[in-house]
Structures are given as C-alpha cells and as structure tokens.
C-alpha positions as CSV (number, residue, x, y, z in Angstrom):
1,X,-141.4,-19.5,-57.7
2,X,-140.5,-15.7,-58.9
3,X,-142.5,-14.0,-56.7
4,X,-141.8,-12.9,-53.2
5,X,-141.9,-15.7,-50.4
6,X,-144.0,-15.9,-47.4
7,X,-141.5,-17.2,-44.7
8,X,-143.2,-19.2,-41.5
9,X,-140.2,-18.7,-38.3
10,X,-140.5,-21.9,-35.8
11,X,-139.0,-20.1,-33.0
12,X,-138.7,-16.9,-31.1
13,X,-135.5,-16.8,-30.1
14,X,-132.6,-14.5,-31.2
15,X,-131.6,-16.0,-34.0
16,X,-135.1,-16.5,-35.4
17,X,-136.2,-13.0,-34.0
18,X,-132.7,-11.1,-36.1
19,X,-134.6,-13.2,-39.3
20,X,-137.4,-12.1,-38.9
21,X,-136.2,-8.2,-38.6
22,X,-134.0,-8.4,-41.6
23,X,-136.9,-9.7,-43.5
24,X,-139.2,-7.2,-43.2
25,X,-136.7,-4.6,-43.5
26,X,-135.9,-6.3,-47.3
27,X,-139.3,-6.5,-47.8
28,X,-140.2,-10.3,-47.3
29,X,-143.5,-11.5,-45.7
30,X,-142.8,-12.9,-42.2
31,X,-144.6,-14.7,-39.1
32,X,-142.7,-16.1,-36.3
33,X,-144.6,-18.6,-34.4
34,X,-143.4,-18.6,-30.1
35,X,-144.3,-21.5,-28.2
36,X,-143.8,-19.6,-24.6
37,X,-147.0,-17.4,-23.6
38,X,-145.3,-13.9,-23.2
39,X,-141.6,-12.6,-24.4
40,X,-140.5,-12.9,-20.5
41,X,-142.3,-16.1,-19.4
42,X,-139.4,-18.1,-18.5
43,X,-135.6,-17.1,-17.1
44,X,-134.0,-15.7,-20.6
45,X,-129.9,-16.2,-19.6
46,X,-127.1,-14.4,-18.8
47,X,-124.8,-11.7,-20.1
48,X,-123.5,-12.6,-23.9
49,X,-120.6,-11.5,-25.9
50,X,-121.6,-10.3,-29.5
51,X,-118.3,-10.9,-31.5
52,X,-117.9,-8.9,-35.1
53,X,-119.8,-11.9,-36.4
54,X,-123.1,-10.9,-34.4
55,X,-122.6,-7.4,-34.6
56,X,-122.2,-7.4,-38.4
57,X,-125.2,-9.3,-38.8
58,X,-127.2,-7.1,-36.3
59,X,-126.2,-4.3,-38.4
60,X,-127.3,-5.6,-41.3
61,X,-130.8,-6.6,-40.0
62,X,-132.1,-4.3,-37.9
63,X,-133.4,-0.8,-38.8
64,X,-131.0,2.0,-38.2
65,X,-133.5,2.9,-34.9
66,X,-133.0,0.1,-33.5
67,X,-129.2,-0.7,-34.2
68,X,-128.5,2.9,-32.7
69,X,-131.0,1.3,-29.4
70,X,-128.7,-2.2,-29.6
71,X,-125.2,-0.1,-29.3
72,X,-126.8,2.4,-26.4
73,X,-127.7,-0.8,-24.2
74,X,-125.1,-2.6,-24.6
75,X,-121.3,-2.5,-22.9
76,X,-117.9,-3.0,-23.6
77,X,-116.8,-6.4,-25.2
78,X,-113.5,-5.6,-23.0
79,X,-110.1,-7.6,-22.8
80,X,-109.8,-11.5,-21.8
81,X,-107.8,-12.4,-19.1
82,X,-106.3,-15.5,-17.9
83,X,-105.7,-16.0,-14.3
84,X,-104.9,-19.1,-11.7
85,X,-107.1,-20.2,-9.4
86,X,-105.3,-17.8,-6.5
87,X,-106.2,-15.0,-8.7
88,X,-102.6,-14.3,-10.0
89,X,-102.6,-12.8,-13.8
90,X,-100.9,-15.0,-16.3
91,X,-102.0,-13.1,-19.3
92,X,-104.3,-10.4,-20.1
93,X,-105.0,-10.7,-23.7
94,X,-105.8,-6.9,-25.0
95,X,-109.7,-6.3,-27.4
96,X,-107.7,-4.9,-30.4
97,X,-105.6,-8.2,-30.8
98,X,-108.9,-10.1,-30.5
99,X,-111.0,-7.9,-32.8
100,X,-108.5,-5.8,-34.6
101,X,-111.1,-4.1,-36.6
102,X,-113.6,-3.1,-33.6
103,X,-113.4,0.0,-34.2
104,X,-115.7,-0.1,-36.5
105,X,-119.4,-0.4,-34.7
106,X,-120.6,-3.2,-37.4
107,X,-117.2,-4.5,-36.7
108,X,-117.6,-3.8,-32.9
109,X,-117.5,-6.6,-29.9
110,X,-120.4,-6.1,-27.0
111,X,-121.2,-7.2,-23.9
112,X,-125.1,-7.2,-24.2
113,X,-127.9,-8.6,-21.9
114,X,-129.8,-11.8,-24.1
115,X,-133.1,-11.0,-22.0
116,X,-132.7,-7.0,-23.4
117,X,-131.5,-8.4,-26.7
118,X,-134.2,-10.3,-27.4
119,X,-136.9,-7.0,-26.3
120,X,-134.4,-5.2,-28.7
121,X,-135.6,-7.8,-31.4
122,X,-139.1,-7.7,-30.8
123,X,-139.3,-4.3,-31.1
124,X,-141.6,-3.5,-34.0
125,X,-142.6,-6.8,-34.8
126,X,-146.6,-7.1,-32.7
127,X,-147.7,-8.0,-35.9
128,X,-145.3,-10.7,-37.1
129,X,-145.0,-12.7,-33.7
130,X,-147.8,-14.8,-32.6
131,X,-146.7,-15.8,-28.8
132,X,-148.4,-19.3,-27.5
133,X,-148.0,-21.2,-30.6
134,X,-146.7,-24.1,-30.3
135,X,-145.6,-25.9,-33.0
136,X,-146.1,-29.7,-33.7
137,X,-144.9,-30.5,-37.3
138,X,-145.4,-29.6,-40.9
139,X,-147.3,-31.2,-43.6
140,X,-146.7,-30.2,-47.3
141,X,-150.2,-28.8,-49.0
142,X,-151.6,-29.5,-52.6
143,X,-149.8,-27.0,-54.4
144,X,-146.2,-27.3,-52.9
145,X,-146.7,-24.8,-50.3
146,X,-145.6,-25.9,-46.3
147,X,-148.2,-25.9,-43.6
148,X,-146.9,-25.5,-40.1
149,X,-149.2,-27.2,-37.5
150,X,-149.9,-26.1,-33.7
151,X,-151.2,-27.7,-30.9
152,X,-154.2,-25.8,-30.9
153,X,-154.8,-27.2,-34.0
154,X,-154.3,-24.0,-35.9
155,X,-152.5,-24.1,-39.6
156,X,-149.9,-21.8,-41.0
157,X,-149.0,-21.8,-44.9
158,X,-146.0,-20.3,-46.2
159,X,-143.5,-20.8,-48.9
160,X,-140.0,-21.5,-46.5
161,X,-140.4,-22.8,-42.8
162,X,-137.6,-22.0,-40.7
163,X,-136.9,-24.4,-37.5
164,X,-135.2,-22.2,-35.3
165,X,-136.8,-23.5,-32.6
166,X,-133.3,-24.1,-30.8
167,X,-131.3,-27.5,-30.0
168,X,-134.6,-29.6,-28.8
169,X,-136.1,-28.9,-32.3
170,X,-139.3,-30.6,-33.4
171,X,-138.7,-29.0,-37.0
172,X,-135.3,-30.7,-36.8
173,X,-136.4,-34.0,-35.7
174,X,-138.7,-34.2,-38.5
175,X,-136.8,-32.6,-41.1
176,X,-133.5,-34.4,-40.5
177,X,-134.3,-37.0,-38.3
178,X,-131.0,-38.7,-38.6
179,X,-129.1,-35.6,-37.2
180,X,-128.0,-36.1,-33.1
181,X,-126.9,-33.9,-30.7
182,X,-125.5,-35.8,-28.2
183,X,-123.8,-35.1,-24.8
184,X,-120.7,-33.2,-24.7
185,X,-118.9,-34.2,-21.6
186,X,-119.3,-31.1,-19.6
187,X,-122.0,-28.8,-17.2
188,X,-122.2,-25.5,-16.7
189,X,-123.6,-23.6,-13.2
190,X,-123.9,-20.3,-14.1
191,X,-124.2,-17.2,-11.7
192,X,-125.2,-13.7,-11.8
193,X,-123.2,-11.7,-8.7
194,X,-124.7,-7.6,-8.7
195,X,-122.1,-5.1,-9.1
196,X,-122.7,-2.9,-6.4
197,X,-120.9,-0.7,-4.2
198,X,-120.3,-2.6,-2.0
199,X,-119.5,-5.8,-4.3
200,X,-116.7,-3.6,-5.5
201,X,-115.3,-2.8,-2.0
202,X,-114.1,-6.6,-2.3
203,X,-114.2,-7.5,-6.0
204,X,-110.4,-7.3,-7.4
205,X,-110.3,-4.6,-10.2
206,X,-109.7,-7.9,-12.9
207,X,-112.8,-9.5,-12.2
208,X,-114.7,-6.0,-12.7
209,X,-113.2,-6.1,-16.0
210,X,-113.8,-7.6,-19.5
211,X,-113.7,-11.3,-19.4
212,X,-111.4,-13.9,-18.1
213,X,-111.0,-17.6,-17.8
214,X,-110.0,-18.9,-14.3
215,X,-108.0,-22.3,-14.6
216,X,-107.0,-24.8,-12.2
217,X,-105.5,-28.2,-12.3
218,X,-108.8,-29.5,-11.9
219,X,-111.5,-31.0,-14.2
220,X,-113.2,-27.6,-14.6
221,X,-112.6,-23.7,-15.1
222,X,-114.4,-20.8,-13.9
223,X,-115.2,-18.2,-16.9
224,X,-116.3,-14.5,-15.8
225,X,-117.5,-11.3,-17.8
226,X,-119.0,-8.1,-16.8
227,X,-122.3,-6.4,-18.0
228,X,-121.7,-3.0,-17.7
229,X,-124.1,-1.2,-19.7
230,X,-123.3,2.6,-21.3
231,X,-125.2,5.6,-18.9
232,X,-128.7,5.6,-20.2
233,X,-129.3,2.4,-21.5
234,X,-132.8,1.9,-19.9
235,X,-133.9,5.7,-21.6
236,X,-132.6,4.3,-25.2
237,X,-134.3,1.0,-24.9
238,X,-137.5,1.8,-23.6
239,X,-137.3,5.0,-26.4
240,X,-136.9,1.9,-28.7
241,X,-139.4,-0.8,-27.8
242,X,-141.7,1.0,-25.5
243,X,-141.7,-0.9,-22.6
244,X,-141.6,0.9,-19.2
245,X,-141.3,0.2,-16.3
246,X,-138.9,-2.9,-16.7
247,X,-136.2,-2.1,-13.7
248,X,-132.9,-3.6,-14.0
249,X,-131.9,-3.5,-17.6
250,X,-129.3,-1.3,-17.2
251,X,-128.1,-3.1,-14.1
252,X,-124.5,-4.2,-13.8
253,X,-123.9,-7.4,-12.9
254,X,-120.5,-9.9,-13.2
255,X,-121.7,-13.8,-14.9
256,X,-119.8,-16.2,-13.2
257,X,-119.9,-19.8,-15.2
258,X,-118.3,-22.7,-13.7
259,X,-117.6,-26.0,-16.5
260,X,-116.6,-28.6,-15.0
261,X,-116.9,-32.5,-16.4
262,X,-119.9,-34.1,-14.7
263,X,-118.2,-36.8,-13.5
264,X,-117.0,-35.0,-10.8
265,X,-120.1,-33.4,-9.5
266,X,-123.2,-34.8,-7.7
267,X,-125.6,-36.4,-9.7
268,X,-128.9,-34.1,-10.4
269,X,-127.4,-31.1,-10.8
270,X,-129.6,-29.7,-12.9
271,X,-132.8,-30.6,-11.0
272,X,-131.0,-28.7,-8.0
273,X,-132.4,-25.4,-6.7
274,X,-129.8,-22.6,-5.9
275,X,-128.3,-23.5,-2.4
276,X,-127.7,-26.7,-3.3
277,X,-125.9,-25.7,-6.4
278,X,-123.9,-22.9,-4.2
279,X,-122.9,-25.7,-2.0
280,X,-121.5,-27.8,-4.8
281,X,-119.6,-24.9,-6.6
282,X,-118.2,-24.4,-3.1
283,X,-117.0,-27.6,-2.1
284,X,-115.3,-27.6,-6.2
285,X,-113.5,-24.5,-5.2
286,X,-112.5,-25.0,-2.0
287,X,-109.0,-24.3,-2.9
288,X,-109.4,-21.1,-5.1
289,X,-109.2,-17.5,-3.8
290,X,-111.4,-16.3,-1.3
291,X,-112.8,-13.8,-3.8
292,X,-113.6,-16.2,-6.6
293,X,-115.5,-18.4,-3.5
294,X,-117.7,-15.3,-2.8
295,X,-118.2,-14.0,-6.3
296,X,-120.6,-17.0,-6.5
297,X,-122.0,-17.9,-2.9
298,X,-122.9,-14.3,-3.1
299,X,-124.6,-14.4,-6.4
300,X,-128.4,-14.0,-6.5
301,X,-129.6,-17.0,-5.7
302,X,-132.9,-16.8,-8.1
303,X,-130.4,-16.5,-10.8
304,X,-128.4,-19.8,-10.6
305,X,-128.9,-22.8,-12.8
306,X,-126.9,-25.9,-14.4
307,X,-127.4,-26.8,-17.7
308,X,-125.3,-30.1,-19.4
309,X,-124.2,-28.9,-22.6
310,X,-124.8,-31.1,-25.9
311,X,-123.6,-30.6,-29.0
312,X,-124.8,-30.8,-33.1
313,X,-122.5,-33.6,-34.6
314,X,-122.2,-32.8,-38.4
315,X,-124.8,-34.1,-41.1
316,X,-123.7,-34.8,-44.5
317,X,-125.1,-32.4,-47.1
318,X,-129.1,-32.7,-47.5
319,X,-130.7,-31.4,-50.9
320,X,-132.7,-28.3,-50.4
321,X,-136.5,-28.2,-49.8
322,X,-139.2,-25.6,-48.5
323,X,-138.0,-26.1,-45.1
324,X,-134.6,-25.1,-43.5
325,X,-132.7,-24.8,-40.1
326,X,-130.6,-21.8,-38.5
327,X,-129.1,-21.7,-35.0
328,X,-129.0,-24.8,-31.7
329,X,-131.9,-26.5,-34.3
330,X,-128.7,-27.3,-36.4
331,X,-125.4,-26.8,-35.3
332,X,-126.0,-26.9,-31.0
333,X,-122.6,-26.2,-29.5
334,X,-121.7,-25.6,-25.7
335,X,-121.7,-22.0,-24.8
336,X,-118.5,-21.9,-24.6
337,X,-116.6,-18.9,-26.3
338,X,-119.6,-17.4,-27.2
339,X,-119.9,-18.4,-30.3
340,X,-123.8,-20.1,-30.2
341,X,-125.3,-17.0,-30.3
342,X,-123.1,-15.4,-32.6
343,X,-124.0,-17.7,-35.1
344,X,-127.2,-17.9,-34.7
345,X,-127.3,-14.2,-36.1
346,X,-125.0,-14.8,-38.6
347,X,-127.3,-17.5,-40.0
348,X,-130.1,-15.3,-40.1
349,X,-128.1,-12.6,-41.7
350,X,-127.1,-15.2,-44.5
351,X,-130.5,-16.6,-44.7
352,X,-132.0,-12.5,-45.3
353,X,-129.5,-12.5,-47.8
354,X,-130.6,-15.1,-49.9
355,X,-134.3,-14.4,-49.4
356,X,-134.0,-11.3,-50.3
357,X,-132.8,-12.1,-53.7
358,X,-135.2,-14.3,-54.0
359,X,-138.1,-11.8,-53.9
360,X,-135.7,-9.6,-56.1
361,X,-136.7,-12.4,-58.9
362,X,-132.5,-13.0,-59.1
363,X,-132.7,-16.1,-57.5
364,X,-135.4,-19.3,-56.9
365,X,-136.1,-20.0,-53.5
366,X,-134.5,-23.6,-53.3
367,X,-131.1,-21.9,-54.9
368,X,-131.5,-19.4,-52.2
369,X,-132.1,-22.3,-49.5
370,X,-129.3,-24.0,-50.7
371,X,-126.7,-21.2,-51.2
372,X,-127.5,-20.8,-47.7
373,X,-127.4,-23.9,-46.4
374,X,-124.1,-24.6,-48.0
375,X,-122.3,-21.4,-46.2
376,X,-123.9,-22.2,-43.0
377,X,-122.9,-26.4,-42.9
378,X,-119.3,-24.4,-43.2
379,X,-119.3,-21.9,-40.8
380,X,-121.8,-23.3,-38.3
381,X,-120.0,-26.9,-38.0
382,X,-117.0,-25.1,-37.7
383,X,-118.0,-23.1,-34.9
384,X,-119.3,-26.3,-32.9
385,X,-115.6,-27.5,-33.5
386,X,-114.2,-24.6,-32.1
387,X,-116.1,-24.8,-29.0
388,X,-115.5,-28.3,-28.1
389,X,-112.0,-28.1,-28.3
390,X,-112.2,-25.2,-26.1
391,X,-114.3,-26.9,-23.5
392,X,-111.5,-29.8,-23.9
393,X,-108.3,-27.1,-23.6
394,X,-110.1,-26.1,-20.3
395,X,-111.3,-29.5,-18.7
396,X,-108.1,-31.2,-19.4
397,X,-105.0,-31.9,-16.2
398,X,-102.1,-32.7,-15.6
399,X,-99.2,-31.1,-13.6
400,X,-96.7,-30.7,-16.2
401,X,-99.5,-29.5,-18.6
402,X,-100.6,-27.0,-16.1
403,X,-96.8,-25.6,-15.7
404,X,-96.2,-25.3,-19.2
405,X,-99.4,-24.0,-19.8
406,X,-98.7,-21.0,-16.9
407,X,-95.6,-21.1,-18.2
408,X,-95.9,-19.7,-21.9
409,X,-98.9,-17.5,-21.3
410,X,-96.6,-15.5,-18.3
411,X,-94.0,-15.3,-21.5
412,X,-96.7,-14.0,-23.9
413,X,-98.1,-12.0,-21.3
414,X,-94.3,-10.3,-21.4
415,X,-93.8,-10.5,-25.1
416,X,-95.9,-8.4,-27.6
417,X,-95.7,-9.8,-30.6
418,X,-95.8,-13.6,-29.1
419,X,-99.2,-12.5,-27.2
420,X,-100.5,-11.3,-30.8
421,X,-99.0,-14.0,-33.1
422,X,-100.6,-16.9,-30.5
423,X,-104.0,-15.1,-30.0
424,X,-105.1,-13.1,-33.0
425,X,-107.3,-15.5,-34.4
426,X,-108.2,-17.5,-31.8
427,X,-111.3,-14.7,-31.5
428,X,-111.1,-13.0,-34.5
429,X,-110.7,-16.1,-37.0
430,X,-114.2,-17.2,-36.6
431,X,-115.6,-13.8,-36.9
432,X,-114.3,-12.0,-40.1
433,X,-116.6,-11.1,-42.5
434,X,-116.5,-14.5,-45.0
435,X,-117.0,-13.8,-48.9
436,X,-120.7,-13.2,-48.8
437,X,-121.2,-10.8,-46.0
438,X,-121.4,-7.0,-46.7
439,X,-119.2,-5.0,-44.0
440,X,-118.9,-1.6,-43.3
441,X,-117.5,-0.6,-46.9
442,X,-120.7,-1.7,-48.4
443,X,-123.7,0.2,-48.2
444,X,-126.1,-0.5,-45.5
C-alpha cells in the first residue's frame, strides 16, 4: 500500500490519545474509538511523573499550542528522596543527577495531573474521537482492509487497528491470544491528601517536595509526590481545550501510594470503599510517623482506591499484520517508577514515526508496523523489567538488609560523586532518547 493509511485507535487513553495527535499533525487519517460515554465518566488517576521519555514524545506530537498548554499545567518533576519510616532523611537524590539533560523542555521531567493530561490530549480532536464505542473485535474485509466491530453493531474500516485499549485488552486477546499478564505480587492503595494551608501547618517541608519513597522493614513502602502546578495553569488550559468551568485543575494536592504484598492485607481490598481502606493503611502503619499516618487518614476519602497490579510477561516476536498494540494492551507493568505511562507515549511517538513514513511513500505499512514493533518489544519489555525489580527492591526484608540498605544511602547521601555514580541511570537510563527518536537538536 503507497498511499496514506487510515488508522482505527482502540482506546482513549493517553497513549492512544498522544497517537492519535501526532497523526494528524503528520498528516495521517485518524479515528479513535472510546468505550466510556464522556472524557470524565469514570475516576481518571492520580498525579504522574512524565520522565524525558514522555516529554520527548509529547513534544514531538502535539501541536506547538498545545505543548506550550502541557508545560503551563504541569509542575516540577522535583528531587527523590528516600526516608525511614520515622521520617528521617537517608538520601535526597538531586533532578539533575536523575535527568541531567532537563534543562531542555523536550528533555524536561513534569509532575502533571493524568485527568488534565488526557483534556490536554483531546484538545482539538471532536472530530476524530467517537466516545461510547465500545469495541468487540475485528474481522478482516474482502480487500485486506480491517473492520473494527462495536457493540452497537456499528463497523469501522481502516488500514492499521491499534489496541490501545489498556492491560484488559479485547484487541490483545484476539490478536495475541497467547500473551498473559499475570499477577505481580503486590497492591497499591493510593491517596490524594489537599495541600492546603493548613495541611502545610503540619506537613514536614520533604513531603511538600518532589518525590520520595518511604521504606520500612516491612513487606510494603509508602511512595509520595506533589502536584504543584505553575500560577495559571487553569487560564492556559482552558485557553487550550476550551473547557470552563472545570475547578480544581490547578489544585495542589500530595499522592500518597502505599505497595504492600497482598498477603499481608485483608482480603477484598479492592472491593473496599474509602474508610475501610483508611483503616487498613492505618493498622499497616501503625509504627511510622505520626505525619505519614495523617498524610493518608486525612486524604479525601472519594479519592482512595486499591488496585493489584499485574504485569505483561514477554511474547516472542510475532510477524507484522494490519493490527498492532501500544501501551498496558502489551507491555502492562505496575505503576511503579512511573514508567507505564511514559511508555505508553513513547510507543505512540514511535508508532507516528513510522506511519508517517508510510504515507510519505518511503516505507510499506507492514515495514512500518514492524520497525515499530521491533523497537517497542525492546524498550517496552524492558521497562516492565525495571519495574518489577523495583516493586521487589521495595517489598523485600530483612534486618541486616534494611541496615545496609540505610547504611550506604546515608554514605551516598554524604558523598557526591557515590550519590551520582549509584543513581544516574537508575531514572535516566530508561529515558534517553534511543537511536530513532528526534531530540531537541532535530527540528520539530
């Protein structure tokens, strides 16, 4: 096929949404097909951290109106800091160690809101998102061509479906039925705690700041970050997508995740409404700081929710067809390290790449499809690895592995050049630009 491709999205979600933007702006047909009713029909998450990885691939995606909206909404990435369960500082890890080239805006890390994120996306696209469709499977037509069918009984035809229809995907489970996510051996209860005036009257300074992980010798650690949007964040998105009226998306607030391995909670957890999961973080924590206790019986109660965390296990190559995956519909990972999300966008950045070649006449679409898929089976398993060991480092005990832990990150914390050898690339390794992605040097 040499002409340009008509590409069906399965999926409304970030990572389909950033697609779908980059498309149009090369000049690719587009539909994205949403199974909820109405972009804020169900609860939309917590605070996220775009790494270089995300920000890069936003860059490249969005038009320049709305990259400019994405940076004035968004706050500071910030430092990571590592703390004990009493709140003493072993470590405060500094952002140019972890990003070294955020300096750069495309380079940049950003604390960013996922339910303003994902208005940010849909910006500009009324025309290309059809909202209630909810898809059922595919069927391949006469002449090649994929069908995408709804529940409704309604048809799409394209020339590529995209499953992006996140880590329960139908696409997925037709397209590559053998693939399984599977538990990963850990829960997450997350929180949202208001920064107010008064919160800050009793908040220490470090958990008003950046991101940390709290650790105990105990099956579970506590991860915090701040949303802290710049000053007129609500004027530059509502500027941007039109939408007035929407209070709160410029309101601070401090996430407050607790991972712990199931096996030490209740059973039910996630069926749980939000006292009884305040109760169970409580009696976990009943040892920490009074601080870290209150940071999350104080949180809005509307706001909590457990979720177990699975993960993608890797697939063996697969030849290349009309139909492809990006994001949780192919490599799932626990949100841990914030690196879902991240590539998520980075698929869809790779994916616009090849596409765009493709209606460029330099490339056929199943190249394209599997030039992509190659660099994403790469990155994208590598990223589910990365998280899994984290959620391991953090669940694991043991008194002498706690000591030695405290131990060497109170040393780094007084040494330099230890701190930076130990943790450069533990953020930025999985985030500099890879052979294929444009950066700031190449025009946008």
């Amino acid at each position: 096929m040499t002409r340009s491709p008509h590409v069906i999205v399965i999926g409304g979600g970030i990572g389909g949404l950033c697609l779908a933007q980059g498309l149009r702006k090369a000049g690719v047909s587009v539909a994205v097909y949403e199974r909820d009713v109405a972009p804020a029909s169900r609860w939309e998450g917590y605070r996220i951290h775009v790494n270089p990885a995300g920000a890069r691939s936003l860059a490249a995606c969005l038009p320049e109106d709305l990259w400019q909206a994405f940076l004035a909404s968004t706050g500071p990435g910030g430092d990571f800091g590592f703390l004990t369960e009493k709140l003493d500082e072993l470590l405060v890890v500094e952002e140019p160690i972890m990003y070294p080239a955020a300096a750069d805006p495309t380079e940049g890390h950003y604390a960013a809101d996922r339910a303003t994120l994902r208005r940010l996306l849909l910006a500009g696209l009324d025309d290309v998102v059809r909202f209630g469709a909810e898809f059922v499977r595919y069927e391949h037509a006469p002449d090649g061509r994929i069908e995408a069918v709804f529940a409704d009984g309604s048809r799409a035809q394209g020339d590529l479906l995209v499953g992006a229809d996140g880590v329960a995907s139908r696409v997925r489970g037709q397209y590559l039925p053998h693939a399984r996510v599977t538990d990963a051996g850990a829960v997450g209860i997350a929180h949202k705690t208001w920064l107010t005036h008064e919160t800050e009257n009793w908040l220490p300074e470090r958990l008003r700041t950046g991101m940390n992980l709290v650790m105990a010798d105990q099956p579970c650690f506590l991860f915090t970050s701040v949303f802290q949007p710049t000053p007129g964040a609500a004027t530059a998105l509502t500027g941007a997508d039109g939408i007035t009226g929407s209070a709160g998306r410029d309101r601070p607030y401090v996430l407050g995740a607790l991972v712990a391995d199931p096996s030490h909670l209740p059973a039910g957890l996630t069926s749980m409404d939000g006292d009884a999961l305040r109760d169970v973080v409580d009696a976990t924590l009943s040892g920490w700081h009074p601080a870290l206790r209150r940071l999350l019986a104080e949180s809005d109660p509307d706001s909590r929710a457990a979720i177990s965390f699975r993960a993608s296990e890797p697939v063996a190559p697969w030849s290349a067809t009309n139909v492809t995956l990006l994001g949780d519909a192919v490599h799932a990972m626990p949100p841990i390290g914030g690196l879902g999300g991240n590539t998520a966008l980075r698929d869809a950045h790779s994916l616009c790449i090849a596409l765009a070649e493709v209606a460029r006449g330099e490339r056929d679409l199943l190249t394209a499809v599997a030039v992509f898929e190659e660099r994403m089976r790469d990155y994208g398993y590598a990223a589910v690895r990365d998280a899994l060991a984290q959620k391991d480092r953090g669940l694991s005990t043991g008194t002498v592995r706690t000591g030695v832990q405290r131990a060497f990150m109170r040393l780094c914390s007084m040494v330099e050049p230890l701190r930076r050898h130990a943790f450069a690339d533990q953020w930025d390794g999985l985030s500099r630009p890879l052979p294929w992605e444009p950066t700031a040097t190449t025009p946008r």
